[in-house]
PLY file of the C-alpha trace (Angstrom):
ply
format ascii 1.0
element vertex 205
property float x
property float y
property float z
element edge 204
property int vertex1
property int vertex2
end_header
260.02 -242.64 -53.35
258.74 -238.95 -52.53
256.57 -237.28 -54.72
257.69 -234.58 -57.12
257.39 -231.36 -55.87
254.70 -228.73 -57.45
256.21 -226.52 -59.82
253.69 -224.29 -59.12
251.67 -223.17 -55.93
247.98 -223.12 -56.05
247.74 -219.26 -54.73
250.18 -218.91 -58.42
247.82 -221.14 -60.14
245.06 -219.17 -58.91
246.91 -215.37 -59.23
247.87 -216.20 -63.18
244.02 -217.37 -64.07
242.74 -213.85 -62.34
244.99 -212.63 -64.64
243.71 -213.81 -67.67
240.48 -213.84 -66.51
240.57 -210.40 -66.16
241.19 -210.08 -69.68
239.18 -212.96 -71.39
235.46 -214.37 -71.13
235.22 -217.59 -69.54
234.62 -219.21 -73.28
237.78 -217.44 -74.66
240.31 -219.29 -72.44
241.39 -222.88 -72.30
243.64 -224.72 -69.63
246.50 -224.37 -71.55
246.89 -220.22 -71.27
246.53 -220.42 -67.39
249.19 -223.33 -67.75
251.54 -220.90 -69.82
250.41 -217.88 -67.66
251.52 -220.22 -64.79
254.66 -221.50 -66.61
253.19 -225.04 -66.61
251.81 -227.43 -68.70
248.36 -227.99 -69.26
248.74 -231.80 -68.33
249.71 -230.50 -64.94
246.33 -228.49 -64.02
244.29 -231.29 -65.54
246.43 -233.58 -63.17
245.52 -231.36 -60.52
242.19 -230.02 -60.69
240.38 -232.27 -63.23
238.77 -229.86 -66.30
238.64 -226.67 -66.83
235.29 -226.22 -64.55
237.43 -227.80 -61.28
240.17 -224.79 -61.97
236.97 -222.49 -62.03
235.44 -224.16 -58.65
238.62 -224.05 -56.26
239.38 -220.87 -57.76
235.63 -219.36 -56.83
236.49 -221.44 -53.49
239.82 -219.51 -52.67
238.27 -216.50 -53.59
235.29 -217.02 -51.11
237.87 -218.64 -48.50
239.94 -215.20 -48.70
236.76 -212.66 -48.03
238.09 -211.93 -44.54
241.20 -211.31 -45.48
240.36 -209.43 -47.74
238.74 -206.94 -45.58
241.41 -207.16 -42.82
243.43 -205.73 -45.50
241.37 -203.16 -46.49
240.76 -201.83 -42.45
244.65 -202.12 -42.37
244.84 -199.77 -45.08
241.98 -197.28 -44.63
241.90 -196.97 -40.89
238.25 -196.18 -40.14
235.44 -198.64 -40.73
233.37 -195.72 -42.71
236.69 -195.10 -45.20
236.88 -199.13 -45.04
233.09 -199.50 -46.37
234.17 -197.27 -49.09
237.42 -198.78 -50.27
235.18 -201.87 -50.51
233.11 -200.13 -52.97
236.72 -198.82 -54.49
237.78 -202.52 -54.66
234.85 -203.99 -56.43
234.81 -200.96 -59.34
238.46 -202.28 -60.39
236.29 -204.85 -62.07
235.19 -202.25 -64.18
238.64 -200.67 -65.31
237.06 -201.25 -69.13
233.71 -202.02 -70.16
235.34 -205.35 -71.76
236.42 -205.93 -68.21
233.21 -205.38 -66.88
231.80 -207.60 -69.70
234.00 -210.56 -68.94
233.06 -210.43 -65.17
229.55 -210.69 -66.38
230.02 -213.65 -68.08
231.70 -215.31 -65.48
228.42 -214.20 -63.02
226.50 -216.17 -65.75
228.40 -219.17 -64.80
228.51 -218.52 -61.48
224.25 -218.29 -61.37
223.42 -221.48 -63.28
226.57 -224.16 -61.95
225.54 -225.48 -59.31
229.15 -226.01 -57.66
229.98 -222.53 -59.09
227.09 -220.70 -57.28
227.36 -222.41 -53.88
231.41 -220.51 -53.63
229.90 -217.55 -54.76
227.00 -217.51 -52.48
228.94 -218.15 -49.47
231.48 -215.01 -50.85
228.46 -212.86 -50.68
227.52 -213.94 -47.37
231.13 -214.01 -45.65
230.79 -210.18 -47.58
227.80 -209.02 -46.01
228.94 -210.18 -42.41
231.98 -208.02 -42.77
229.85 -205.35 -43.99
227.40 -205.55 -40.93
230.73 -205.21 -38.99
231.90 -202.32 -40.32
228.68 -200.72 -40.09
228.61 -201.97 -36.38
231.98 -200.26 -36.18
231.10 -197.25 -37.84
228.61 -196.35 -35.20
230.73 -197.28 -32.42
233.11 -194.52 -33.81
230.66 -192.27 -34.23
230.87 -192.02 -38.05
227.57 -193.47 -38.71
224.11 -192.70 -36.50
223.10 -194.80 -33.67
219.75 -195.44 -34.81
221.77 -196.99 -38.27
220.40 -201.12 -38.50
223.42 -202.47 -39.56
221.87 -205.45 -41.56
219.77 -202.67 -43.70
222.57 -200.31 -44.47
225.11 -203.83 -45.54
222.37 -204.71 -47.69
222.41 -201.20 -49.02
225.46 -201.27 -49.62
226.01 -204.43 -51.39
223.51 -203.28 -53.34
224.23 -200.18 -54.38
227.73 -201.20 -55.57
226.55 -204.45 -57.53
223.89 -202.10 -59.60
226.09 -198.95 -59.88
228.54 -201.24 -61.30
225.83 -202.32 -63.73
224.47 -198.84 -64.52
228.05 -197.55 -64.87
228.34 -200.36 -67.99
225.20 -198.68 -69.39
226.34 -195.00 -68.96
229.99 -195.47 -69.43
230.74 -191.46 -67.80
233.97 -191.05 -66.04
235.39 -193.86 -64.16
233.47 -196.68 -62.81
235.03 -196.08 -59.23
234.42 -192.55 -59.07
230.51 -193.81 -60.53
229.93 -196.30 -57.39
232.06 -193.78 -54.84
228.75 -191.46 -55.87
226.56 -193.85 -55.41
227.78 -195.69 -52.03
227.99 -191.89 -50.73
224.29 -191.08 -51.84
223.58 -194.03 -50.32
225.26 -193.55 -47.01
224.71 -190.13 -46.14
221.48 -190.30 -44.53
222.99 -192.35 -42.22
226.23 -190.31 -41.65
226.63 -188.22 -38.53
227.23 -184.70 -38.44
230.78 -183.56 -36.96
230.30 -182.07 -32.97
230.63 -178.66 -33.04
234.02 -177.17 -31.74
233.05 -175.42 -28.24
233.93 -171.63 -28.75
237.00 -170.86 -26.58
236.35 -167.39 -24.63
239.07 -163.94 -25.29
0 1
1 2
2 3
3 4
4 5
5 6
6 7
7 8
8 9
9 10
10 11
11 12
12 13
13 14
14 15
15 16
16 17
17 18
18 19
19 20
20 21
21 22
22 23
23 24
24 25
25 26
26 27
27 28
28 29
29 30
30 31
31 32
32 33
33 34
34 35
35 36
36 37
37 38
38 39
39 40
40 41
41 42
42 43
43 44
44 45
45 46
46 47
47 48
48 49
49 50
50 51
51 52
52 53
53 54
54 55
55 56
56 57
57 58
58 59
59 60
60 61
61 62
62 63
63 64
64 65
65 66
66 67
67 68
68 69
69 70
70 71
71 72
72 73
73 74
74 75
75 76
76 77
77 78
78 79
79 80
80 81
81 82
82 83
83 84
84 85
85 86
86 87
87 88
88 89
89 90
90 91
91 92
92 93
93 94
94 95
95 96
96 97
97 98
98 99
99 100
100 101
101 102
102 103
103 104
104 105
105 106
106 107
107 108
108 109
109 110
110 111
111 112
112 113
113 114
114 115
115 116
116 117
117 118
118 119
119 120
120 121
121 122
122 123
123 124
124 125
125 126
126 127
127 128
128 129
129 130
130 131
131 132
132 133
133 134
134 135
135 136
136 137
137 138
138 139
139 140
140 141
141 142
142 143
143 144
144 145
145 146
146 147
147 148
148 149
149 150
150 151
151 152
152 153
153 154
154 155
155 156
156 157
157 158
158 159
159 160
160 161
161 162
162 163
163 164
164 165
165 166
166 167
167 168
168 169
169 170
170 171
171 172
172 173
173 174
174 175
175 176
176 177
177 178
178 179
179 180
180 181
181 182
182 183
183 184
184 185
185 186
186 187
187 188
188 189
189 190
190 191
191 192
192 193
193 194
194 195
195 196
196 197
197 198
198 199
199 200
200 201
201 202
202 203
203 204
């Protein structure tokens, strides 16, 4: 006898808890609103991923898992890599569109620091994040956006920096938007490395 097919696809198990975990705190949810979120039962994600924290590790895991594909996206949509490096800094203020947003994805960080299973997805999502950062910078030079002399290890860093702490600061200040907030601050942070347009040669009368 063949087994019963899924009601439910893990990239739809996975899409309906960013949903509500973009709303809730990680203690404000149980498996039972992804399950309605999902339109399953609750029986049917413990069936499948075990607790609560198992829904919370393969979704960290998919999330990690889908970093270059991510930013694949993001060059498809933004063209050049320097435009690219900012829509990543674009991408990651969304988390921010309220400061009870931003407070929920600071909750789930908490988790993400001191869980062991938790902290080894996100860990390997910063460093599949960097590398495509590096690239980009790599990229950006090649195209003559960024300076030759730019050490593309130092300005990812930089970067990944400046975005995780702007995001932070933004939660303290609270002025404007946070993506206009980190745009300012990934700019500052990029422009001693930006390279100045060539001149247009003077055509004679």
């Amino acid at each position: 006898m063949s087994p019963r097919p899924r009601k439910a696809s893990d990239a739809q198990i996975f899409a309906a808890a960013h949903r509500i975990m973009s709303r809730l705190g990680p203690a404000q949810w149980t498996l039972a609103d992804i399950a309605a979120e999902a339109g399953l039962t609750a029986g049917a994600l413990v069936q499948r991923f075990g607790s609560k924290r198992g829904l919370l590790v393969a979704f960290s895991a998919e999330a990690a898992n889908g970093t270059g594909a991510m930013f694949t996206q993001l060059r498809a949509e933004h063209g050049s890599p320097l435009a690219t490096v900012r829509a990543y800094g674009d991408c990651m203020a969304q988390m921010a569109e309220s400061p009870g947003m931003l407070a929920h994805h600071l909750g789930y960080l908490q988790l993400d620091m001191t869980d062991p299973l938790l902290h080894e997805q996100v860990r390997a999502q910063a460093q599949a994040t960097r590398a495509e950062l590096r690239a980009l910078v790599d990229d950006a030079v090649a195209a003559g956006e960024l300076t030759e002399g730019a050490d593309a290890d130092a300005v990812a860093r930089l970067v990944e920096v400046t975005v995780s702490g702007s995001l932070m600061t933004w939660g303290l200040y609270q002025e404007g938007s946070a993506v206009s907030w980190v745009r300012h601050d990934v700019d500052a942070v990029l422009a001693p490395y930006l390279r100045a347009p060539r001149a247009t040669p003077r055509t004679s009368r």
